[in-house]
C-alpha positions as CSV (number, residue, x, y, z in Angstrom):
1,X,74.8,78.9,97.5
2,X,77.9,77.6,96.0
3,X,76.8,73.9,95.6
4,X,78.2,71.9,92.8
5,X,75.5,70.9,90.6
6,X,75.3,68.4,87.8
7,X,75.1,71.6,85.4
8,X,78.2,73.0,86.8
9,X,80.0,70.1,86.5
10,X,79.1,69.4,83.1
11,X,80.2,72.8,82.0
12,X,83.2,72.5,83.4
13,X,83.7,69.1,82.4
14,X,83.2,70.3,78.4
15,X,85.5,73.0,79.5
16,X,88.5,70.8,80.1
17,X,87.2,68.5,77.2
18,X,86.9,65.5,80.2
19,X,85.3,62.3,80.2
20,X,82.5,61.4,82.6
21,X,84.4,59.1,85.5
22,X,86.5,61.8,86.9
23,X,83.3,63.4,88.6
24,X,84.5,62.2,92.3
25,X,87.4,64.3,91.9
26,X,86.6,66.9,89.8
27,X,84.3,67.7,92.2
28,X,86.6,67.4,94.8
29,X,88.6,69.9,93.2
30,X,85.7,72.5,92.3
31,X,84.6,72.5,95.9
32,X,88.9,73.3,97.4
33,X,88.8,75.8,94.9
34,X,85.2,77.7,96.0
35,X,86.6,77.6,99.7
36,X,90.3,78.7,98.9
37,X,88.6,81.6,96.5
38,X,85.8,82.8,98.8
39,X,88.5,82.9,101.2
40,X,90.7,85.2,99.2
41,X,88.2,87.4,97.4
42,X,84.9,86.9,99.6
43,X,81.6,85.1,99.6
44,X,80.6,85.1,96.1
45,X,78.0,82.4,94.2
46,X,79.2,81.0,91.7
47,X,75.9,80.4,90.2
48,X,75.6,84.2,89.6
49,X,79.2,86.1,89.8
50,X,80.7,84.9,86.3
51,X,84.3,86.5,87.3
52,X,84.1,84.2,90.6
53,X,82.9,81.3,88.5
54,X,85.9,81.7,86.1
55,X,88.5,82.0,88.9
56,X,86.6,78.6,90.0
57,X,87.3,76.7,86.8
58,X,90.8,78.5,86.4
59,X,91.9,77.2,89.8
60,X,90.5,73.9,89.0
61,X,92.0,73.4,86.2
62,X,95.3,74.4,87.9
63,X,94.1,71.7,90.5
64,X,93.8,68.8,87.7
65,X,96.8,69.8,85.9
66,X,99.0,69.5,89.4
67,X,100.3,73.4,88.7
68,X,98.4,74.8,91.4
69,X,101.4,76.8,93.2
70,X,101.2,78.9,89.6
71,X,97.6,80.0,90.0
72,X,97.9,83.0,92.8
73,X,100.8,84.7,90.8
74,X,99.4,84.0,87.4
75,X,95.7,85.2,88.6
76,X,97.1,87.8,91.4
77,X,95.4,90.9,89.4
78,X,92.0,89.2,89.3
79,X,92.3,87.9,92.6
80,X,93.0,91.0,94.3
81,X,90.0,93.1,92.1
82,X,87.2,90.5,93.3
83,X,88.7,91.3,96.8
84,X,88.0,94.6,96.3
85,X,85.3,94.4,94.6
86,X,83.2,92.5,97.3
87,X,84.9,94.9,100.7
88,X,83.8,98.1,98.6
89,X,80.7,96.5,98.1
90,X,80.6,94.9,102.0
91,X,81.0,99.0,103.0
92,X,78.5,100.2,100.9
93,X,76.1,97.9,102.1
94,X,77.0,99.0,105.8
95,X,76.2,102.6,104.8
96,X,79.7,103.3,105.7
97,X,80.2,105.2,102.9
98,X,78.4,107.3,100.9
99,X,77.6,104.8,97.6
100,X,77.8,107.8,95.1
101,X,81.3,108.1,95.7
């Protein structure tokens, strides 16, 4: 589901604007970042949640630029609305609650 792929690390690789013989850690990084986001916010793909993707890259760029104790309070707001965004949806999906509320 949330495999790094030579596509994904090519786009985040023009992203940063980074040459091609960091791909050991830059994947590295991409992959701590999926696990410490889907831990936070939920089980998203990256391959087809763009907000989850951007946290992704914005995390890993915190990652490569050794700032990464900034990231939760500078991303706290996006952070917390994929949370949401994936228990309402995890409830809905139960049938817990009614989905036209």
């Amino acid at each position: 589901m949330n495999e790094i792929t030579v596509e994904l690390l090519a786009e985040f690789k023009e992203r940063m604007k980074l040459n091609d013989d960091e791909d050991k850690n830059l994947t590295r990084i991409l992959k701590s970042s999926i696990e410490d986001l889907v831990d936070k916010c939920g089980g998203y793909d990256l391959h087809t949640s763009e907000r989850f993707k951007e946290l992704v890259f914005e995390r890993s760029r915190y990652a490569y630029n050794d700032a990464i104790e900034y990231f939760n309070d500078n991303f706290l707001s996006q952070l917390v609305s994929l949370g949401i965004s994936k228990a309402l949806e995890e409830i809905v999906l139960e049938g817990d609650v009614d989905a036209t509320i």
